[in-house]
C-alpha positions as CSV (number, residue, x, y, z in Angstrom):
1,X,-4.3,1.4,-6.8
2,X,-1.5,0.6,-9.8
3,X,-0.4,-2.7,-10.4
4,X,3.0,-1.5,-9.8
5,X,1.9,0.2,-5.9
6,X,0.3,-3.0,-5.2
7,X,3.3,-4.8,-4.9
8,X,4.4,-4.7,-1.2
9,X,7.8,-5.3,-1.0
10,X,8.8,-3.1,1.9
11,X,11.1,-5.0,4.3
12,X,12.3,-3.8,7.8
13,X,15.5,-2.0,8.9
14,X,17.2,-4.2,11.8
15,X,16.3,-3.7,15.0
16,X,19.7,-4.6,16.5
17,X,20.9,-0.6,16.6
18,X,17.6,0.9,17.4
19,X,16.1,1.9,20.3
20,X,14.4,-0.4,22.9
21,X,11.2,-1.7,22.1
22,X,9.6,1.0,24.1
23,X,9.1,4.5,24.0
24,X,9.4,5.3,27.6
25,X,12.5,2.2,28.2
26,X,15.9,3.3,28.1
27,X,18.7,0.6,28.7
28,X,21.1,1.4,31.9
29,X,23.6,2.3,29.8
30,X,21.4,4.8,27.4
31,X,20.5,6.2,30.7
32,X,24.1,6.7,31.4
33,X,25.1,8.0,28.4
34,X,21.9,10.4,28.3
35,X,22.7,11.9,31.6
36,X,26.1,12.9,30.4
37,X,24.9,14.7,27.5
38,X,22.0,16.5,29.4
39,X,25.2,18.9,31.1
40,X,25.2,22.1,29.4
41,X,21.5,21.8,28.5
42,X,21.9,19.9,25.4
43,X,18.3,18.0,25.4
44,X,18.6,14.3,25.8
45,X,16.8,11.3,24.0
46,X,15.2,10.3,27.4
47,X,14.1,14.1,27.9
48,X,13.0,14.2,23.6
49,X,11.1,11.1,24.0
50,X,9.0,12.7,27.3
51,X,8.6,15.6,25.2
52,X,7.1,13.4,22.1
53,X,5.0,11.2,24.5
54,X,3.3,14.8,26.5
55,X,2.6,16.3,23.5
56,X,-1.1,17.3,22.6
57,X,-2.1,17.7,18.9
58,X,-4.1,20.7,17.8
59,X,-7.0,19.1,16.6
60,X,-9.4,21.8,13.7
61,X,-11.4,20.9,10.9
62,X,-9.8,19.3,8.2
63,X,-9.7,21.2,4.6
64,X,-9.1,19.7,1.7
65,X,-6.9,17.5,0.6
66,X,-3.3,18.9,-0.6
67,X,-1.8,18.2,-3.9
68,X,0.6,15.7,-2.0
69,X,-2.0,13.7,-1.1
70,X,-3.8,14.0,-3.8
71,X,-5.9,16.9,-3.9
72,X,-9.8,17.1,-3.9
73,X,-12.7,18.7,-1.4
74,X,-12.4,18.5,1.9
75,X,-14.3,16.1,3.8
76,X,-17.7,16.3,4.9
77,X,-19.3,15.7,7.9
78,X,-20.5,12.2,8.8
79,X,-24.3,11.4,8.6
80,X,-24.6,12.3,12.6
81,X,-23.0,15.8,11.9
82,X,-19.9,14.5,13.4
83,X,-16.8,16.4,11.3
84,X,-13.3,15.1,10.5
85,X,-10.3,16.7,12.1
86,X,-6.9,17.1,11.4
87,X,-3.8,17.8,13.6
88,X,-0.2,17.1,12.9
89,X,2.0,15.2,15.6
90,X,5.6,15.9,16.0
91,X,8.1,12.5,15.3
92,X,11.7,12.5,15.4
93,X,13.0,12.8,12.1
94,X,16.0,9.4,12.9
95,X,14.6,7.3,15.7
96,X,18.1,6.3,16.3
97,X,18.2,10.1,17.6
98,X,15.2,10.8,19.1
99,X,17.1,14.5,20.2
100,X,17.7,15.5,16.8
101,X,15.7,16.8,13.9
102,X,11.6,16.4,14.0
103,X,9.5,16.4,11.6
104,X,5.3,16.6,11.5
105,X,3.0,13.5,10.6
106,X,-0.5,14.1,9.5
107,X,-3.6,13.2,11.4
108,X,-7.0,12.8,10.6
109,X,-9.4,11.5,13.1
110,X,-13.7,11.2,13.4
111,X,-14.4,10.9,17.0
112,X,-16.6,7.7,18.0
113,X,-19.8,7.9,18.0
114,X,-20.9,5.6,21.1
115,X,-20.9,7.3,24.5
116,X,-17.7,7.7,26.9
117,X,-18.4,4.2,28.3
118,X,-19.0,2.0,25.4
119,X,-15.5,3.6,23.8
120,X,-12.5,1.2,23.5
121,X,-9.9,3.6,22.0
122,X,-8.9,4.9,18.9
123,X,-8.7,2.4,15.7
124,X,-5.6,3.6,13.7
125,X,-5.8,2.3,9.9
126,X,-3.4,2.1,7.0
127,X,-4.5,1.6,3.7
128,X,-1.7,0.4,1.6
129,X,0.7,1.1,-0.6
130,X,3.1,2.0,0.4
131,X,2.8,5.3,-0.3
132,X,-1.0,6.2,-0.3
133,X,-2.5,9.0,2.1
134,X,-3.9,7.9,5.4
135,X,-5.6,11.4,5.5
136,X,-7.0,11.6,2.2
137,X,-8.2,8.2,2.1
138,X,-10.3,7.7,5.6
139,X,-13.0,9.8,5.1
140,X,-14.0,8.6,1.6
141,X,-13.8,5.0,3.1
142,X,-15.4,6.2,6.3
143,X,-19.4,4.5,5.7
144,X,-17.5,1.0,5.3
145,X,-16.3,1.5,9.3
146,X,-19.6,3.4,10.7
147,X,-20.1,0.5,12.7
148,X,-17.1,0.5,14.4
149,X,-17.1,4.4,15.2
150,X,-20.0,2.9,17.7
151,X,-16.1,2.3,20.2
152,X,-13.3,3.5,18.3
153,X,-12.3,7.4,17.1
154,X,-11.6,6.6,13.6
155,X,-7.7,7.6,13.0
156,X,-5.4,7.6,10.2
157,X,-2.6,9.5,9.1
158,X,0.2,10.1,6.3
159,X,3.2,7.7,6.8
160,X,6.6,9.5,7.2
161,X,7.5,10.6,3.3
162,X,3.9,10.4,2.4
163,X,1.5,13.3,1.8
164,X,2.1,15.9,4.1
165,X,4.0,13.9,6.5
166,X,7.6,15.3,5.1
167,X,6.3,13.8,1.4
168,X,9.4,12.4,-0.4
169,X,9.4,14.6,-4.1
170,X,11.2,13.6,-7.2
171,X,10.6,16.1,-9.7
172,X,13.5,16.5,-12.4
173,X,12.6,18.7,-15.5
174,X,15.0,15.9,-17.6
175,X,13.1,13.1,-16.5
176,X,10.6,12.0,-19.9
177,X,7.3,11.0,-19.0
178,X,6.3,7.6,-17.7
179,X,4.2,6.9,-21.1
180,X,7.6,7.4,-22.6
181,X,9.5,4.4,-20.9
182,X,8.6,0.6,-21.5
183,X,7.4,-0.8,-18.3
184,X,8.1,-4.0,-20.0
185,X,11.1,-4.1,-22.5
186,X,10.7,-6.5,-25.4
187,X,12.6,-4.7,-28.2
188,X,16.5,-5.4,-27.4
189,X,19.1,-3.0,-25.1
190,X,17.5,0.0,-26.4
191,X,14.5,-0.2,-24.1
192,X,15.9,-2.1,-21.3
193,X,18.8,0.5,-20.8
194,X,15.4,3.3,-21.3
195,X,14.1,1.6,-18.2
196,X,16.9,1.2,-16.1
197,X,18.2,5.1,-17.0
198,X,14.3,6.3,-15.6
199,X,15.0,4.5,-12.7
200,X,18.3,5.8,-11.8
201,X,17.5,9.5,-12.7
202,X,14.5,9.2,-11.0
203,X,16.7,7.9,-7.4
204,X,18.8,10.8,-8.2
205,X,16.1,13.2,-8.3
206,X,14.7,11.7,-5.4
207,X,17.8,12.7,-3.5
208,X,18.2,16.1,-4.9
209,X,14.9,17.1,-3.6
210,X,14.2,15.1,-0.7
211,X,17.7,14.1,0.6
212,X,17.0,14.6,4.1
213,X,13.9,12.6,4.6
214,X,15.2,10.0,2.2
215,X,16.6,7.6,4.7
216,X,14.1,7.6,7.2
217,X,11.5,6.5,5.8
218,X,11.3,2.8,6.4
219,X,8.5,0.7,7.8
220,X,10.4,0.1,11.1
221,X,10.3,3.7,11.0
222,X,6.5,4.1,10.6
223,X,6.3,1.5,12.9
224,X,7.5,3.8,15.6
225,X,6.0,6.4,15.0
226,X,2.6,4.5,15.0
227,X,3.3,3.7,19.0
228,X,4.3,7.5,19.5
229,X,0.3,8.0,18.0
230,X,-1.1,5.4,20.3
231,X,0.8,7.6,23.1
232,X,-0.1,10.9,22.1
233,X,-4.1,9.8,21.9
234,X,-4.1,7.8,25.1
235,X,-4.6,4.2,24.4
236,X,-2.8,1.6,26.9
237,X,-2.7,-0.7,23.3
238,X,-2.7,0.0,19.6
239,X,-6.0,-0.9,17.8
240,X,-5.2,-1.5,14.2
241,X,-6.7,-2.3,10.8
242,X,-4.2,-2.7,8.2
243,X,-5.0,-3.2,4.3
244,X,-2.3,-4.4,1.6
245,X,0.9,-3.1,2.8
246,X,-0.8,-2.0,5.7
247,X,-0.6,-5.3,7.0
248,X,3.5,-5.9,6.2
249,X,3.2,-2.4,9.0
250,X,1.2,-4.0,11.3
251,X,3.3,-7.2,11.0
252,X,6.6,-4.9,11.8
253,X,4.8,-3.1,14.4
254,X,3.9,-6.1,16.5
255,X,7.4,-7.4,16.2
256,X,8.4,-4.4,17.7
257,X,5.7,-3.9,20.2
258,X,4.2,-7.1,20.9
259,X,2.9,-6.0,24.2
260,X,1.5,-3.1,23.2
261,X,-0.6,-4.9,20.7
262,X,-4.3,-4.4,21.1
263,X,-7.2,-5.5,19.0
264,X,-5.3,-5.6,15.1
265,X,-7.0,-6.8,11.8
266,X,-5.1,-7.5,8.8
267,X,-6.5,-7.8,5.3
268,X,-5.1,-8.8,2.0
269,X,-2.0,-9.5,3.9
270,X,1.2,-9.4,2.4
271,X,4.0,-12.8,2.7
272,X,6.4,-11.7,5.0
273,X,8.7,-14.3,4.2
274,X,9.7,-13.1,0.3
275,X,11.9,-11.0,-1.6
276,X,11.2,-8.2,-3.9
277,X,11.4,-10.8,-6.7
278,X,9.9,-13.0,-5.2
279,X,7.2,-11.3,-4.5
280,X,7.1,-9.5,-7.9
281,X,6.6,-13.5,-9.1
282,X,3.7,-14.5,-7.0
283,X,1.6,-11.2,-7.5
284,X,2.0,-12.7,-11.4
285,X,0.3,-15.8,-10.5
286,X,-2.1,-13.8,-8.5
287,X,-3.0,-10.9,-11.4
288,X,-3.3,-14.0,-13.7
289,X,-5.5,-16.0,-11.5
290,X,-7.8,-13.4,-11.0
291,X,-7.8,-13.0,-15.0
292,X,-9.0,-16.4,-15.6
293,X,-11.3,-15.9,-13.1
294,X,-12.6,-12.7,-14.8
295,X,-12.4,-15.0,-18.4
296,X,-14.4,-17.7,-16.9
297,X,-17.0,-15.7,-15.5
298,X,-16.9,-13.5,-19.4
299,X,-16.8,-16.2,-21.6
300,X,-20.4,-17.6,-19.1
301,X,-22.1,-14.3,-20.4
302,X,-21.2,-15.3,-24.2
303,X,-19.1,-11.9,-24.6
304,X,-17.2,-11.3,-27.6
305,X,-14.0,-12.0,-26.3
306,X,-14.4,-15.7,-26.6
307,X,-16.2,-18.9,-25.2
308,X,-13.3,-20.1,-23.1
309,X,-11.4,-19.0,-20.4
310,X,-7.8,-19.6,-23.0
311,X,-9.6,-17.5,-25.2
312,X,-10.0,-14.8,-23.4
313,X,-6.6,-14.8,-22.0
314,X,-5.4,-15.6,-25.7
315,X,-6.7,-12.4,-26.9
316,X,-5.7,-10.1,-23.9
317,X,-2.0,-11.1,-24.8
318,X,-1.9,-10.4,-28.2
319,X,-4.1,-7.5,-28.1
320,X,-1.6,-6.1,-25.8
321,X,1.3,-6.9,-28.1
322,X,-0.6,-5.1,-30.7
323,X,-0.6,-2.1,-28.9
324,X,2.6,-2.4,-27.7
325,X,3.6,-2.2,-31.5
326,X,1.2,0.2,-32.2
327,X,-0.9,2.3,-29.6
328,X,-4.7,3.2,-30.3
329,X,-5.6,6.8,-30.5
330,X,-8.1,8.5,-27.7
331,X,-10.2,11.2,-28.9
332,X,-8.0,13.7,-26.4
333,X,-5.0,13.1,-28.3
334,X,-3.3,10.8,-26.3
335,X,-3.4,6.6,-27.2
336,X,-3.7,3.2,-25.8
337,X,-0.7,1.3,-25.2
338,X,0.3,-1.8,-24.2
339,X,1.1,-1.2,-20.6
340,X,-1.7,1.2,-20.3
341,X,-3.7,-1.8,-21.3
342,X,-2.6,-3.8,-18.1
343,X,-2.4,-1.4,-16.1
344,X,-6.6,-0.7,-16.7
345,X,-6.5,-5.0,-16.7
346,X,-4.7,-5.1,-13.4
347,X,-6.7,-2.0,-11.6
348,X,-10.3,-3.5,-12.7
349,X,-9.4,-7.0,-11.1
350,X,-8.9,-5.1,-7.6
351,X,-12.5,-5.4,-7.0
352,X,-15.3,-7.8,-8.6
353,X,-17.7,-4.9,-9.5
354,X,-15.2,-3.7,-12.3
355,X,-15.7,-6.6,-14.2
356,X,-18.5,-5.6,-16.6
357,X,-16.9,-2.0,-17.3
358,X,-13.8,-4.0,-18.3
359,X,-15.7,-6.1,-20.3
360,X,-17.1,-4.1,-22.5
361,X,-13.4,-2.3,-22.3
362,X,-11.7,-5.1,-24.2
363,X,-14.4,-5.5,-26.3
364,X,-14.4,-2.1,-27.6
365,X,-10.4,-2.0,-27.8
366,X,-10.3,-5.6,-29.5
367,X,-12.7,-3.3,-32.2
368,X,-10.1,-1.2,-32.2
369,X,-11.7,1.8,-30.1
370,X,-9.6,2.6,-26.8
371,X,-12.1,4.9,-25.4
372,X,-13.5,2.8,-22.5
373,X,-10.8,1.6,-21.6
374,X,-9.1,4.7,-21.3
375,X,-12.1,6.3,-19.1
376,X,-12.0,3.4,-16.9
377,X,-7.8,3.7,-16.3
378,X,-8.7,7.3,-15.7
379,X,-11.2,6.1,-12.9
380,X,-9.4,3.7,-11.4
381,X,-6.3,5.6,-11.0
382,X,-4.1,4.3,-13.7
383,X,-3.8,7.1,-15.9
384,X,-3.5,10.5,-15.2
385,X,-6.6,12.8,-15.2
386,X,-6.9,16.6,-15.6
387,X,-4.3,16.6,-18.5
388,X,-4.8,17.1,-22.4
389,X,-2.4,14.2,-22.7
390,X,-1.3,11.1,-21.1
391,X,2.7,12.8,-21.1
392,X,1.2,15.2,-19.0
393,X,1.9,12.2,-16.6
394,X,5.6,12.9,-16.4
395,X,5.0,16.3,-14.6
396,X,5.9,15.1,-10.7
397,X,5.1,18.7,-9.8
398,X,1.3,18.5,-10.4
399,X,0.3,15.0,-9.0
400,X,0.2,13.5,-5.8
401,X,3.6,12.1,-4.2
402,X,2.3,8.3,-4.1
403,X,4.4,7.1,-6.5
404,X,7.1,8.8,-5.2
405,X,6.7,7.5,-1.8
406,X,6.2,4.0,-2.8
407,X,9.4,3.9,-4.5
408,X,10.9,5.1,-1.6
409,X,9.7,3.3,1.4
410,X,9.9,0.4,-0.8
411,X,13.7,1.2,-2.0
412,X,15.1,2.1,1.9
413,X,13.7,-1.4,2.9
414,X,14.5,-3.6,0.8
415,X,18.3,-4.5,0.3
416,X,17.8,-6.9,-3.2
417,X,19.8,-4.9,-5.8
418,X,18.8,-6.6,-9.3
419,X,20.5,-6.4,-12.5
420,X,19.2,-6.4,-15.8
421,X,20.5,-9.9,-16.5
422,X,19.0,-10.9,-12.7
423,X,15.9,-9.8,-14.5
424,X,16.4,-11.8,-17.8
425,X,17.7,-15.0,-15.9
426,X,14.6,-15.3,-13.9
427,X,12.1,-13.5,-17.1
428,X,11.0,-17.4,-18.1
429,X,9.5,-18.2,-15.0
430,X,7.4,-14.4,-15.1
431,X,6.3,-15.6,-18.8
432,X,5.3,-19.0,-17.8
433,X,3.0,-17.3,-14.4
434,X,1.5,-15.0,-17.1
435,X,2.3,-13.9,-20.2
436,X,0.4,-11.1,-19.9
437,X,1.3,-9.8,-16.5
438,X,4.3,-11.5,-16.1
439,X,7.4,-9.4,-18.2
440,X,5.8,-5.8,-16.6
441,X,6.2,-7.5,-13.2
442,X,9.1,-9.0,-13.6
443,X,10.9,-5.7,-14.9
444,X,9.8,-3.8,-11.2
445,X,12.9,-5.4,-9.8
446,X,14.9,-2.6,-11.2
447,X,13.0,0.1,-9.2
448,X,15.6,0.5,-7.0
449,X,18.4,0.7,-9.4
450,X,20.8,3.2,-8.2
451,X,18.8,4.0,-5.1
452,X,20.9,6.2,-2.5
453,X,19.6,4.3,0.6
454,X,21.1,1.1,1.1
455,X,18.1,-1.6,1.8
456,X,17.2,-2.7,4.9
457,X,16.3,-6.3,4.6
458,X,15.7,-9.0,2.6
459,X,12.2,-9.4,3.7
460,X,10.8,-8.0,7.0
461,X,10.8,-9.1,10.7
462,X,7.3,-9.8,11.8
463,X,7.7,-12.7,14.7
464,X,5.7,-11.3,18.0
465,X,5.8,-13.6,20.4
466,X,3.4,-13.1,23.4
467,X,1.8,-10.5,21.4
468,X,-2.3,-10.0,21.3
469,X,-3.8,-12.4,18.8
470,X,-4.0,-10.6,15.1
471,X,-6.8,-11.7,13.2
472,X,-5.5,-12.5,9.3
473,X,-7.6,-12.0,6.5
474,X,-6.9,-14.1,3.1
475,X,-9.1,-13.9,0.1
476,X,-8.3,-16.8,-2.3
477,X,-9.1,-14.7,-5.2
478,X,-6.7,-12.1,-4.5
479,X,-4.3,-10.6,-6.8
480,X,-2.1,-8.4,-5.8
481,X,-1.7,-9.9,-2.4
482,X,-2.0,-13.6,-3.0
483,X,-4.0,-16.2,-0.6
484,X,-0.8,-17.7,0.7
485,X,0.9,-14.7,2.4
486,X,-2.3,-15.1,5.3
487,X,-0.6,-18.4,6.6
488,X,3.0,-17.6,5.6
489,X,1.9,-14.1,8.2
490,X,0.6,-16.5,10.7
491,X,3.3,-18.6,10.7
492,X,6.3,-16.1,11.3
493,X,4.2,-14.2,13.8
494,X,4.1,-17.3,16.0
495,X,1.6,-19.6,17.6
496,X,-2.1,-18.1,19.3
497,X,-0.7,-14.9,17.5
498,X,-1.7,-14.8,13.5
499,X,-5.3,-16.2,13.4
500,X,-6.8,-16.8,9.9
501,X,-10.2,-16.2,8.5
502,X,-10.6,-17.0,4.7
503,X,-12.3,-15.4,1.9
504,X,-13.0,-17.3,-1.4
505,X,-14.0,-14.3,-3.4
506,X,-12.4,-11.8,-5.8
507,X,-10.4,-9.0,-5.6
508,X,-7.7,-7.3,-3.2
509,X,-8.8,-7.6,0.2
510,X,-12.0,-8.8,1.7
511,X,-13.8,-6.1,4.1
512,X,-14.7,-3.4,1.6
513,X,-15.8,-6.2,-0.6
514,X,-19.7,-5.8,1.3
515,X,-18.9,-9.7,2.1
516,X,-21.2,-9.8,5.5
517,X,-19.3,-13.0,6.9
518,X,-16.2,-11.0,6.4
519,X,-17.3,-8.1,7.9
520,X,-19.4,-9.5,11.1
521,X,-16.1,-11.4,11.8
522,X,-14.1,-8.5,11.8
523,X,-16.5,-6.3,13.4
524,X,-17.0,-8.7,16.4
525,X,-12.9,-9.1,17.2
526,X,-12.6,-5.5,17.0
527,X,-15.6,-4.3,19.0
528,X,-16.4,-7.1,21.3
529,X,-12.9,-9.3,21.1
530,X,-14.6,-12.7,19.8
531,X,-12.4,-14.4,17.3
532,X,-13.6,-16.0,14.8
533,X,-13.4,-20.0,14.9
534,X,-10.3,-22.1,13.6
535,X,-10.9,-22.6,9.9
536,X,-13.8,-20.2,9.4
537,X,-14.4,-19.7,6.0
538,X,-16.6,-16.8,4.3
539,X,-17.9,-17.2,0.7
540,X,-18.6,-14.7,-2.0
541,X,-21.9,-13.9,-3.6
542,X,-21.4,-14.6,-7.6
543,X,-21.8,-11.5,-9.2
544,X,-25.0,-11.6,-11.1
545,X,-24.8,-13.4,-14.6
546,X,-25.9,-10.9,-17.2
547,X,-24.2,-8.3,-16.3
């Protein structure tokens, strides 16, 4: 995923004007209130929320992904013949009036694979973000979870304002492409008020197309709609594995739900406790910890980038200036830039195994050829694919809504409103956590510049007293969601509640990394319930030298 997705800064909406903490409770005075709007047949929010509980999803095969979510084939069936399906679940549009509009989420399930006694429930997973497709992503990642089919139905689904779950849209025929905006200005006003003009015609288009949805799609939001899911399939307790931003949901959702918390794994986890900017400043140490780590294990294997980790980081910093000044050209007619180089930097450090393809990336671009590194931003998601040139990235129309989305959620939750000279006051201490990732990073506090939603939050609620223990899983190497937010989780969620288990590897996250420790321990919490012991600590296989 893009550096820029990677950041989770969704906060919560306050609880203090929402419903109660349940579905099915409604105070004595809702009840009151509820009964005198049921005269004349006007439907009530107890009645709604009945309604929403009872309902049964059509469940069919699933076809293939739409542009929304990001288009490709549709799934096939599992090794055991077993086939995905999809169904959509109605949701009230404004849980503050459940009565009102609805509006359809997305489901995607694979039914378990054990037999009616050894199942549990249904595991419900989110994958990150925010902004990335439940439905699209599951079945691809499905042989990393075979295990646990043995007592869960795997489920997912697209997020409210994702996918096709009332996706949030900004297209706007005047907005230039992103390849056409400086993700980190370093030339004067001209390209700083470049920036912060994309930003605010981008909010505006955002409302002119997808007004209605707009404010409604916070994580407290998704958070209620995840216990409508757990509802509508049956379970007595959410089951829950949440990746990246996935974990700031599950975080909410507990807080919210504590006792309806089941068995709930988080992974990467994001710090609950920051602000946007704040945030934005750790994930700099983290992209430029991971770096070093990446230059360490480079300059072992005698690569051409240099014999020392400085080196290596020395020459990734001015190569990047270079082609900030001056972009290399790609055989397709498009070039290499400077943020298109850290944006391939950033997306190969999300997982170990990328580190020989960017290797040889930056040692073909520092010999002035851009193609590798071009083919591996195209692989990994950070440049657009399909199109003759990289402008073809400004054209919202053809692409999934991720981006879109992640601006989105991340803009209704969050209520830190920087400036341009917030930015510049606080652009010294981005610098000195890295020079290379630190100005891009440091410039995504003015995504929500001129945003229509007012922000939740600060930061979001997570505390869940008396809820289930949640097992927390940090991976010291990791960048996007640094080591530190695992404790800072467990702390705020409160006492027997947030249980650690640490990594000491690479990348974001630490399931999908293969890790066996990391995956045993999960596994037995979620299909057995056997937590792993205080201070357990799982450690990486070095990849191979040589290669």
């Amino acid at each position: 995923m893009p550096t820029a997705r990677a950041i989770s800064t969704a906060v919560l909406l306050s609880t203090a004007t929402l419903l109660a903490s349940s579905l099915t409770a409604c105070a004595p005075a809702d009840q009151e209130r509820d009964r005198r709007r049921g005269t004349g047949g006007t439907t009530t929010d107890a009645q709604a929320l009945t309604k929403l509980r009872d309902q049964s999803p059509h469940w069919k095969p699933c076809t293939a992904p739409s542009a929304a979510q990001g288009g490709g084939e549709a799934p096939a069936a599992l090794p055991d013949g077993t086939r995905w399906q999809c169904a959509t679940l109605r949701t009230p549009l404004d849980w503050k009036n459940p009565s009102g509009e609805s509006m359809d989420l997305a489901l995607v399930r694979a039914r378990s694979s054990g037999t009616p006694d050894d199942r549990i429930g249904s595991l419900l997973f989110n994958f990150g973000g925010p902004g990335g497709s439940g439905v699209a992503t599951l079945p691809g990642l499905a042989p990393d979870y075979e295990k646990l089919r043995a007592r869960y139905d795997l489920v997912s689904f697209d997020p409210r304002g994702v996918g096709d779950s009332r996706g949030v849209h900004c297209p706007d025929a005047g907005l230039p492409a992103d390849d056409e905006v400086d993700d980190a200005p370093d030339d004067g006003t001209d390209e700083t008020d470049a920036l912060l003009a994309f930003n605010r015609r981008t909010a505006a288009a955002c409302e002119k197309n997808s007004g209605d949805v707009l404010p409604h799609v916070t994580t407290t939001e998704t958070a209620r709609d995840m216990d409508l899911i757990r509802q509508v399939l049956g379970d007595d307790a959410l089951h829950y594995f949440g990746i990246s931003y996935g974990t700031e949901l599950g975080g909410v959702y507990a807080h919210l739900f504590p006792e309806n918390v089941g068995r709930a794994v988080l992974d990467g986890v994001v710090d609950p406790t920051r602000t946007l900017m704040e945030e934005a400043l750790a994930q700099a140490g983290g992209f430029q910890l991971a770096f070093e780590h990446f230059a360490a294990w480079c300059a072992r294997q005698g690569c051409a980038l240099g014999t020392a980790v400085q080196d290596v980081v020395d020459l990734a910093v001015d190569l990047e200036a270079r082609l900030d000044d001056t972009p290399l050209p790609t055989s397709d007619g498009g070039a290499l830039d400077g943020d298109e180089l850290v944006a391939a930097i950033s997306g190969a450090l999300y997982r170990q195994d990328y580190w020989p393809a960017l290797r040889v990336g930056l040692e073909a671009a520092a010999d002035d050829n851009a193609e590798v590194l071009q083919d591996l931003a195209e692989e990994l998601g950070q440049r657009p694919s399909g199109g003759d040139t990289p402008g073809d990235a400004g054209d919202r129309s053809t692409r999934s809504n991720e981006d879109d989305a992640f601006r989105a959620i991340t803009c209704d939750d969050s209520s830190n409103r920087y400036t341009v000279a917030d930015v510049r006051a606080r652009l010294p201490e981005f610098v000195e956590a890295s020079p290379l990732f630190g100005p891009g990073l440091a410039w995504t506090a003015l995504t929500c510049a001129g945003w229509p939603v007012p922000g939740a939050a600060e930061h979001p609620e997570v505390r869940a007293p008396g809820a289930a223990p949640v097992l927390l899983v940090g991976n010291t190497g990791d960048p996007a969601t640094p080591y530190a937010g695992a404790a800072r989780m467990a702390e705020r969620l409160g006492e027997k509640v947030g249980v650690e288990l640490t990594y000491r590897g690479e990348g974001h996250g630490a399931y999908d990394s293969g890790n066996t420790c990391v995956q045993d321990a999960v596994d037995a919490y979620l299909l057995t319930g056997r937590l792993p012991g205080p201070g357990t600590v799982c450690e990486a296989e070095p990849l191979p030298e040589g290669k």
